[in-house]
PDB file as gemmi writes it, atoms N, CA and C in Angstrom:
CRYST1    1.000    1.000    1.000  90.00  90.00  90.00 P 1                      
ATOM      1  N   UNK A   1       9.663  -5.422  31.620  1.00  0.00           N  
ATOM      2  CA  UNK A   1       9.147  -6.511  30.806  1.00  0.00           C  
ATOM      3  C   UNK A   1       9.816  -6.473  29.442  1.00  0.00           C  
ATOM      4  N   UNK A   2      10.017  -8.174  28.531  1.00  0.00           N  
ATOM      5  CA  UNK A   2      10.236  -8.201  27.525  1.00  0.00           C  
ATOM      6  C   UNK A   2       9.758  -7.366  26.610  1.00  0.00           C  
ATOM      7  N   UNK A   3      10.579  -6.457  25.585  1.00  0.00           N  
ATOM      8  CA  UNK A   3       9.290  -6.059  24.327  1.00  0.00           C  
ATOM      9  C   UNK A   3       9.054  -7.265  23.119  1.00  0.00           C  
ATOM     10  N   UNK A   4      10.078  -8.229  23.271  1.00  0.00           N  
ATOM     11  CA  UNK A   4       9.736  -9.359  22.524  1.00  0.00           C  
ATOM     12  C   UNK A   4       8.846 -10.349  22.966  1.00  0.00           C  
ATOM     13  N   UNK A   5       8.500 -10.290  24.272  1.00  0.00           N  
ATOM     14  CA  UNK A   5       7.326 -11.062  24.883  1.00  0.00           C  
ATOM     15  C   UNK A   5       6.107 -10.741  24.861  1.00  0.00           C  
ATOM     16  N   UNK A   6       6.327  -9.284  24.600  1.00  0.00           N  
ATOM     17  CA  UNK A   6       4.709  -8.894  24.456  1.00  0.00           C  
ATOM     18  C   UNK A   6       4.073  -8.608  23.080  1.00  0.00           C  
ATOM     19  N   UNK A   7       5.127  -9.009  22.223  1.00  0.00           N  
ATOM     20  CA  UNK A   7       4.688  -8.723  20.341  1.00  0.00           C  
ATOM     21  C   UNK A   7       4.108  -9.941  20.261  1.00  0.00           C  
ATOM     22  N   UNK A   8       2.892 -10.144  19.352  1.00  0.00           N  
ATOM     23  CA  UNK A   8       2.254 -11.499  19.152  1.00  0.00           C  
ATOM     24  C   UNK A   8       2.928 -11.694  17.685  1.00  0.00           C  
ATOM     25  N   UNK A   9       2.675 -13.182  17.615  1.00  0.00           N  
ATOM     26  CA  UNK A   9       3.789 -13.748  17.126  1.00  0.00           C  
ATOM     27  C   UNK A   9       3.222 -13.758  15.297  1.00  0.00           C  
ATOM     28  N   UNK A  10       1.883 -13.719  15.476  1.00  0.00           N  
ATOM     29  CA  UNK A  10       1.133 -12.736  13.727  1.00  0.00           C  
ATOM     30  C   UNK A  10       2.540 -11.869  13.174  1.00  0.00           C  
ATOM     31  N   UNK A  11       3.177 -10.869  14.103  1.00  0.00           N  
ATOM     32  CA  UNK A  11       3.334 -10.179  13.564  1.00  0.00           C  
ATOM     33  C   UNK A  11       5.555 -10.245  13.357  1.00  0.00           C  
ATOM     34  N   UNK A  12       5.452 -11.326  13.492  1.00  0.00           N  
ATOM     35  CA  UNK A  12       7.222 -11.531  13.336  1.00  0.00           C  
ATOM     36  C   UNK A  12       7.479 -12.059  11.994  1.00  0.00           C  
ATOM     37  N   UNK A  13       6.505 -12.440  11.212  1.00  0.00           N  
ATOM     38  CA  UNK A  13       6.656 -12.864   9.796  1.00  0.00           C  
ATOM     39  C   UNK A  13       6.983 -12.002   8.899  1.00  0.00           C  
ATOM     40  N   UNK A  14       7.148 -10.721   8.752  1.00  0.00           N  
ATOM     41  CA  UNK A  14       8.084 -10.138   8.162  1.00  0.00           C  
ATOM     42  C   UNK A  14       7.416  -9.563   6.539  1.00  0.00           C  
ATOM     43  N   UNK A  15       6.845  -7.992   6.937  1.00  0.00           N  
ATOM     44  CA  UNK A  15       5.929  -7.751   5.499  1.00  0.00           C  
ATOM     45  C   UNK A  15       4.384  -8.004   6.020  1.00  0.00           C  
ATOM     46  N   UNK A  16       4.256  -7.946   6.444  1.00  0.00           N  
ATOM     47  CA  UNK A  16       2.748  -8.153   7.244  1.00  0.00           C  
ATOM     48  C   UNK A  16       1.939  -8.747   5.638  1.00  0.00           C  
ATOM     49  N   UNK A  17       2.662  -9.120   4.455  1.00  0.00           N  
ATOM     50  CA  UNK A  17       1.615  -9.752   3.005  1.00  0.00           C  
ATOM     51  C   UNK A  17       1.635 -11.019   3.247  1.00  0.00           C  
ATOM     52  N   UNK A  18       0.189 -11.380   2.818  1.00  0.00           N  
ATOM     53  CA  UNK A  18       0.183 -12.992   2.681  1.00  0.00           C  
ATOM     54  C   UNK A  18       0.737 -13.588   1.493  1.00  0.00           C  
ATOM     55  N   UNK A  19       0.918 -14.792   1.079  1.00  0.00           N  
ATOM     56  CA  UNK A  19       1.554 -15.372   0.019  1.00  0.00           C  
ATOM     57  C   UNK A  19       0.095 -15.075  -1.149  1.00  0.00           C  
ATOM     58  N   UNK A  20       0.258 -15.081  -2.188  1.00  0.00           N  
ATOM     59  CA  UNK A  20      -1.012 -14.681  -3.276  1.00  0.00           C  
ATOM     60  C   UNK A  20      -0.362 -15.715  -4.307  1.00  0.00           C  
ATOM     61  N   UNK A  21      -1.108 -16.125  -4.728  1.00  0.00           N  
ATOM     62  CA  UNK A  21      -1.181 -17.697  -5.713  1.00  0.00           C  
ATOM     63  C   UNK A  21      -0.655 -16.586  -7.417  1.00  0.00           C  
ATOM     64  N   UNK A  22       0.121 -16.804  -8.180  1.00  0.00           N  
ATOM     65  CA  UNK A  22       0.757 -15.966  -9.352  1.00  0.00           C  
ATOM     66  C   UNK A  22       0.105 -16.442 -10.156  1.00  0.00           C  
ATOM     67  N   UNK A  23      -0.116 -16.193 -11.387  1.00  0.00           N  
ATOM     68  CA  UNK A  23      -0.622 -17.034 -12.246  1.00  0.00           C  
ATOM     69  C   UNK A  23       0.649 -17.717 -13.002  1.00  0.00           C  
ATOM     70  N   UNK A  24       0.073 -18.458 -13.983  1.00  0.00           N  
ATOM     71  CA  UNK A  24       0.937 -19.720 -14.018  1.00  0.00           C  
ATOM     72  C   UNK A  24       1.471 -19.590 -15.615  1.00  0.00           C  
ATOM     73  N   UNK A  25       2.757 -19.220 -15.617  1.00  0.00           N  
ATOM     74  CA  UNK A  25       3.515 -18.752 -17.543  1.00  0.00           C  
ATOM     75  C   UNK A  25       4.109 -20.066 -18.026  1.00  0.00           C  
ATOM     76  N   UNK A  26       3.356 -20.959 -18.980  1.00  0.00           N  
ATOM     77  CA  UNK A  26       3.994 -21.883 -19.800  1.00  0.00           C  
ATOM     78  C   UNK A  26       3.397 -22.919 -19.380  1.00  0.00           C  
ATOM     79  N   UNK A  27       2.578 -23.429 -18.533  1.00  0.00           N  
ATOM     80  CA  UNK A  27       2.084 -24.401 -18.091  1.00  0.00           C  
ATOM     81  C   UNK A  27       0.750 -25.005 -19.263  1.00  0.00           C  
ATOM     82  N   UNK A  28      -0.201 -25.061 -18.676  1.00  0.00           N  
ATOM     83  CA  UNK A  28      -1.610 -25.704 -19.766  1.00  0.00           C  
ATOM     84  C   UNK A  28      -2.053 -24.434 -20.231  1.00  0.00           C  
ATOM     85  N   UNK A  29      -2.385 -23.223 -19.511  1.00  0.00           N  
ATOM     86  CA  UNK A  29      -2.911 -22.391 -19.906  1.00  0.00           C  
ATOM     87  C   UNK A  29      -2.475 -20.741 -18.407  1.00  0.00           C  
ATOM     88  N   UNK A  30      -2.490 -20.010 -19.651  1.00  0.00           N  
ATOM     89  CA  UNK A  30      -2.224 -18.743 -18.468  1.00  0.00           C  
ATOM     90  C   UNK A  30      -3.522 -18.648 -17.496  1.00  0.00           C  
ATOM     91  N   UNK A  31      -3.948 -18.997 -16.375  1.00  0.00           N  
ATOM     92  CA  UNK A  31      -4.558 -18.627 -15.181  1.00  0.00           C  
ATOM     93  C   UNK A  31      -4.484 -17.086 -14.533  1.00  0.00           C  
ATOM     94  N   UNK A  32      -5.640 -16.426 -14.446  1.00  0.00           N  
ATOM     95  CA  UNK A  32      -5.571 -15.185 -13.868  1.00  0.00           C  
ATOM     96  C   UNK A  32      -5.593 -15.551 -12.435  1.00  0.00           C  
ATOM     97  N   UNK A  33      -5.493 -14.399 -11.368  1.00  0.00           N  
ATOM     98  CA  UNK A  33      -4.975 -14.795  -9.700  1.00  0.00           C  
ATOM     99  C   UNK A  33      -6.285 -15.612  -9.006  1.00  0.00           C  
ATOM    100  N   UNK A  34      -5.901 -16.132  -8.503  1.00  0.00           N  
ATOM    101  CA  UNK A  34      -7.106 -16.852  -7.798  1.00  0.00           C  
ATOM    102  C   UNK A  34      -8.293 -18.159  -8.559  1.00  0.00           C  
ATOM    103  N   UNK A  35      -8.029 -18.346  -9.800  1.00  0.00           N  
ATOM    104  CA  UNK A  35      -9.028 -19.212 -10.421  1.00  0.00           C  
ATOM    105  C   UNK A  35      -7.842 -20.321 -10.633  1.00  0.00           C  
ATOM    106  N   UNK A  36      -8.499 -22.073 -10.607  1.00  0.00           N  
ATOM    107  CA  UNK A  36      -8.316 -23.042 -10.940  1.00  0.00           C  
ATOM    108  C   UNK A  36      -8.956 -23.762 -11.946  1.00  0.00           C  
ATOM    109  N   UNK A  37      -8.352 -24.120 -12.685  1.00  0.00           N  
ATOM    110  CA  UNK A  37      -9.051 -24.753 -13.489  1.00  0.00           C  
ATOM    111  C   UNK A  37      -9.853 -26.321 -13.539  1.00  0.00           C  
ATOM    112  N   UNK A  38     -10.948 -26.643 -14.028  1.00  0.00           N  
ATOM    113  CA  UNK A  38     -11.368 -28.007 -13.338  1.00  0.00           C  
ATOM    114  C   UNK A  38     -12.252 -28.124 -14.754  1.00  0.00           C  
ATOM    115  N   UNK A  39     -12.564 -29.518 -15.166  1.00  0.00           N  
ATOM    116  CA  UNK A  39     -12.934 -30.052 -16.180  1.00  0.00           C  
ATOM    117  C   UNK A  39     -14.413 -31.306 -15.824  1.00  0.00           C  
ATOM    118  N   UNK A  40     -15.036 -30.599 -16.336  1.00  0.00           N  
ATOM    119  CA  UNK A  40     -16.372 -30.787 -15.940  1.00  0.00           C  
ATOM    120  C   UNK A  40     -16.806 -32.592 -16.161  1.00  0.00           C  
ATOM    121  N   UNK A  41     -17.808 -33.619 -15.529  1.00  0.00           N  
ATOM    122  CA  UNK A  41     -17.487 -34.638 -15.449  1.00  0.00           C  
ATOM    123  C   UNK A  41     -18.219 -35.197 -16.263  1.00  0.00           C  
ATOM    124  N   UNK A  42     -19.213 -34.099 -16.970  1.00  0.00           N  
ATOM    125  CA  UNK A  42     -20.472 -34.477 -17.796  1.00  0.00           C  
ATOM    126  C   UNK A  42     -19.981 -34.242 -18.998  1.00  0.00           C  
ATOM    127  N   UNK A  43     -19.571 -33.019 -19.300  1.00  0.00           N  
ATOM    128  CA  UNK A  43     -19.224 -32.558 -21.085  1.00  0.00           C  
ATOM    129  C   UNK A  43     -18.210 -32.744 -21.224  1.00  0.00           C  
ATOM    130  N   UNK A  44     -17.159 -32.266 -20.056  1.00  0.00           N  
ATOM    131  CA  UNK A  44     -15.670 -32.363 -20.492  1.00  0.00           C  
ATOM    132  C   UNK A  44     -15.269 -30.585 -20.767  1.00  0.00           C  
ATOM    133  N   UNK A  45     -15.965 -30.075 -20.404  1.00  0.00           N  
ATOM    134  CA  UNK A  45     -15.144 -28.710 -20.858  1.00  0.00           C  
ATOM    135  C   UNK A  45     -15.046 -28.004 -19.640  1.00  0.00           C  
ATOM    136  N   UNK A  46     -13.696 -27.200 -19.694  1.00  0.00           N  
ATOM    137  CA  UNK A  46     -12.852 -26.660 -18.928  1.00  0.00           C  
ATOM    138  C   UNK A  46     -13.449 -25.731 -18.406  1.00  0.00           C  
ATOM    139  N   UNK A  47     -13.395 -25.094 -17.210  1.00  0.00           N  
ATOM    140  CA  UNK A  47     -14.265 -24.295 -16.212  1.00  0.00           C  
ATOM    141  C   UNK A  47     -13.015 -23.565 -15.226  1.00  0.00           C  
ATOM    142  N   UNK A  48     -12.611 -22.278 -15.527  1.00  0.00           N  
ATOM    143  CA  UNK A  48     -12.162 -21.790 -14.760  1.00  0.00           C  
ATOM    144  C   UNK A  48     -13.191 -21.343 -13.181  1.00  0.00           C  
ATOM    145  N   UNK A  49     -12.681 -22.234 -12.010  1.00  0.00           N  
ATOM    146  CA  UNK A  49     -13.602 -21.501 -11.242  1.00  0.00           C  
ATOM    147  C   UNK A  49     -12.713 -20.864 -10.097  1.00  0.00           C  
ATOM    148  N   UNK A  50     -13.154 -19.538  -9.513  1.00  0.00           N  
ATOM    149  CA  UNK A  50     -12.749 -18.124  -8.332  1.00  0.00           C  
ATOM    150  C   UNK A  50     -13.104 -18.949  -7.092  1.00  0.00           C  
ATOM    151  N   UNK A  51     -12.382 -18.743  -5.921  1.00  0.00           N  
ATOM    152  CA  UNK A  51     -12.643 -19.505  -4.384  1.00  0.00           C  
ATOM    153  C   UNK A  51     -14.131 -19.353  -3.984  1.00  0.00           C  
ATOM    154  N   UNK A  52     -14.782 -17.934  -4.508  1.00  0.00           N  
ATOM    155  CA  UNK A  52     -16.065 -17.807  -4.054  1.00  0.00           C  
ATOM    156  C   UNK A  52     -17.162 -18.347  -5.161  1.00  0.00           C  
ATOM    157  N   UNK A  53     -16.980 -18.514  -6.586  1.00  0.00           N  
ATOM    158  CA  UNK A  53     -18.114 -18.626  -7.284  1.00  0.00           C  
ATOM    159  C   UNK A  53     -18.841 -20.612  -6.485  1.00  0.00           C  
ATOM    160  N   UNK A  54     -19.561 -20.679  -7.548  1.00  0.00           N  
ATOM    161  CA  UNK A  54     -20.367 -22.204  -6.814  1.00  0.00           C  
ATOM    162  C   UNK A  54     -19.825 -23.099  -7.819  1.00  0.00           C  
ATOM    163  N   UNK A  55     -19.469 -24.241  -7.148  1.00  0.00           N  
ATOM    164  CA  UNK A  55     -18.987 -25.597  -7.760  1.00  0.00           C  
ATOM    165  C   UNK A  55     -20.019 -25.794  -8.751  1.00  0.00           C  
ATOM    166  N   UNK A  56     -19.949 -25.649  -9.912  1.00  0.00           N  
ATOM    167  CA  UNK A  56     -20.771 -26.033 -11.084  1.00  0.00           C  
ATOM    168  C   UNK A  56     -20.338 -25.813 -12.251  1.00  0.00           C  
ATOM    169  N   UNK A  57     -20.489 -26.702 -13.481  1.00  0.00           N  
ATOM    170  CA  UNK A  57     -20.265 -26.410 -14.815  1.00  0.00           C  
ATOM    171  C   UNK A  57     -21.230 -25.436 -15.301  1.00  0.00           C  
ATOM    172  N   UNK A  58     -20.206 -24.316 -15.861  1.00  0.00           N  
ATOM    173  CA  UNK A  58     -21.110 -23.249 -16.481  1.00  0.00           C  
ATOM    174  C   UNK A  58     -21.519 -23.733 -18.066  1.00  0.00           C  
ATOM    175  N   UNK A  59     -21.136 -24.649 -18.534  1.00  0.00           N  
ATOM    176  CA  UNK A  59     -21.700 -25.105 -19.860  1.00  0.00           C  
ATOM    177  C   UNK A  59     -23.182 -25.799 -19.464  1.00  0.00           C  
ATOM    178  N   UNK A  60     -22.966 -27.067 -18.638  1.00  0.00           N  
ATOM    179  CA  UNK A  60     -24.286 -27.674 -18.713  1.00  0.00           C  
ATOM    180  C   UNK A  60     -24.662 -28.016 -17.097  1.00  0.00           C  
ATOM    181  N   UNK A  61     -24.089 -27.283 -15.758  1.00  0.00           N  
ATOM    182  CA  UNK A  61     -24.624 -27.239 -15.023  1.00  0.00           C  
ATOM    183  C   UNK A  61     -24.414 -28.225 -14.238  1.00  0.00           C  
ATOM    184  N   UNK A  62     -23.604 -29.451 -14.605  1.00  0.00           N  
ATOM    185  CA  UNK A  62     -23.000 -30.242 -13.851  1.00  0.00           C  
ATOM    186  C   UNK A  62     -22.723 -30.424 -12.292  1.00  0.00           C  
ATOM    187  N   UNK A  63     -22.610 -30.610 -11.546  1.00  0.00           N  
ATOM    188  CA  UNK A  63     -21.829 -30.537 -10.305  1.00  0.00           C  
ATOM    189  C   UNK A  63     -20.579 -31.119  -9.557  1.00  0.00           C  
ATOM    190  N   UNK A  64     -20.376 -32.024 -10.892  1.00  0.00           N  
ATOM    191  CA  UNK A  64     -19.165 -33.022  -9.856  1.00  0.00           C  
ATOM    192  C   UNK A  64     -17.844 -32.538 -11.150  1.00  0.00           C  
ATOM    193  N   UNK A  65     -16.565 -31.668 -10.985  1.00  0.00           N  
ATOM    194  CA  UNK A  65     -15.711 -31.230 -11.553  1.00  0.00           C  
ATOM    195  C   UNK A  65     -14.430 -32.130 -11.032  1.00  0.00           C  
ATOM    196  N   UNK A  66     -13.442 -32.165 -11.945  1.00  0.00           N  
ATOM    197  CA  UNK A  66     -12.140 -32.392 -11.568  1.00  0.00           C  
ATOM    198  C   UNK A  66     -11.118 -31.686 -11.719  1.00  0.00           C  
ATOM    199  N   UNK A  67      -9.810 -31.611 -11.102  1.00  0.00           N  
ATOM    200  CA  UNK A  67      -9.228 -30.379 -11.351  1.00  0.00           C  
ATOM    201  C   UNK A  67      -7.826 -30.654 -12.096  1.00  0.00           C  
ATOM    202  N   UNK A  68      -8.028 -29.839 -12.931  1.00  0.00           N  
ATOM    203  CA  UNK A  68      -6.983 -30.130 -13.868  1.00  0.00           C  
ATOM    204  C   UNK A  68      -5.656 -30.319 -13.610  1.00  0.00           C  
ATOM    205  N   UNK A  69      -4.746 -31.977 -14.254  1.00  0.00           N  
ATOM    206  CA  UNK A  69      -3.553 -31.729 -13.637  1.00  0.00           C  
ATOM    207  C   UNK A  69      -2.635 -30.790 -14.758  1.00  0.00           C  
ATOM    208  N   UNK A  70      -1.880 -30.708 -13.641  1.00  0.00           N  
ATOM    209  CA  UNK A  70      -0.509 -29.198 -14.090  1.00  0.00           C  
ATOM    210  C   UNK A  70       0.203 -30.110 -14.550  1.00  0.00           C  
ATOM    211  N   UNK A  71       1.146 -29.669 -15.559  1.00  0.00           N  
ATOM    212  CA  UNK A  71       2.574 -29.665 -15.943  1.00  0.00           C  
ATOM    213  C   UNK A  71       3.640 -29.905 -14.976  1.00  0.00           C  
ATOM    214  N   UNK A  72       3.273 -29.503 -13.998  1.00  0.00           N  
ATOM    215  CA  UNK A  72       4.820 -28.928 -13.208  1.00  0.00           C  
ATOM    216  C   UNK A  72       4.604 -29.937 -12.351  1.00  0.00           C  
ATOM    217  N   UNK A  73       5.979 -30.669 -12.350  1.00  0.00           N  
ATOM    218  CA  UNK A  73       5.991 -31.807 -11.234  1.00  0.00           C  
ATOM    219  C   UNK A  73       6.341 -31.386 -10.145  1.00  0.00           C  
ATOM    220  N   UNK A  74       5.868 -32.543  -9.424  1.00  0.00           N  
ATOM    221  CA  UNK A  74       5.658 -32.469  -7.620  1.00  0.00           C  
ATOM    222  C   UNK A  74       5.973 -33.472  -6.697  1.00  0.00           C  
ATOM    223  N   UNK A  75       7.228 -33.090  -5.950  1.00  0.00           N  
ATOM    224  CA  UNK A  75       7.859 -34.453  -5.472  1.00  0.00           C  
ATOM    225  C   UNK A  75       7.403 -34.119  -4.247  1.00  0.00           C  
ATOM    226  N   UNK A  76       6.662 -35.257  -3.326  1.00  0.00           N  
ATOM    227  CA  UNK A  76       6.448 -35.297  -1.926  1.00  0.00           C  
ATOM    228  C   UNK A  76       7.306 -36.347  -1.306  1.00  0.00           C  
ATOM    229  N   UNK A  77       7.643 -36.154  -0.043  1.00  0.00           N  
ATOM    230  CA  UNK A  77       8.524 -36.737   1.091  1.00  0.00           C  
ATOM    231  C   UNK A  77       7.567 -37.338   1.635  1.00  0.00           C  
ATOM    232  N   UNK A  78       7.548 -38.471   1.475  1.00  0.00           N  
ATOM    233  CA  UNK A  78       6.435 -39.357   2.751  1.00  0.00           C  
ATOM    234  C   UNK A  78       7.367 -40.442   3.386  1.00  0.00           C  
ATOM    235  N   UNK A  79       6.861 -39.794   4.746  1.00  0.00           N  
ATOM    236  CA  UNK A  79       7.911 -40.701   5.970  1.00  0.00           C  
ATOM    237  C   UNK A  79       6.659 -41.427   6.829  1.00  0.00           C  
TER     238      UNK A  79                                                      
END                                                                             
């Protein structure tokens, strides 16, 4: 039997690391790993929030956030 037929294919990507989000040098503001920034819809002030904390403004408790746009442009291909 193949030994390339029987390796699952998880493991041909090379470094077994996932990609990890960097934080961001020169843009609106330095970002630590994993937080986005989003701007609250009630006060207006900026809310770094982590993948796990809860969608809410920590100033006044808000719930509906937007997320801040970046600096860095972004060209998409739409076919």
């Amino acid at each position: 039997m193949d030994s390339a037929a029987t390796t699952p294919h998880h493991q041909s990507f090379g470094g077994g690391t996932a990609p990890t989000r960097a934080s961001t040098g020169g843009g609106i503001g330095t970002v630590s790993l994993g937080t986005v920034t989003y701007i609250c819809g009630d006060c207006h002030k900026e809310n770094e929030i982590r993948p796990k904390d809860p969608i809410r403004c920590r100033e006044c408790g808000y719930r509906i956030l937007y997320k801040k746009r970046s600096r860095k442009m972004m060209v998409y291909d739409a076919r």
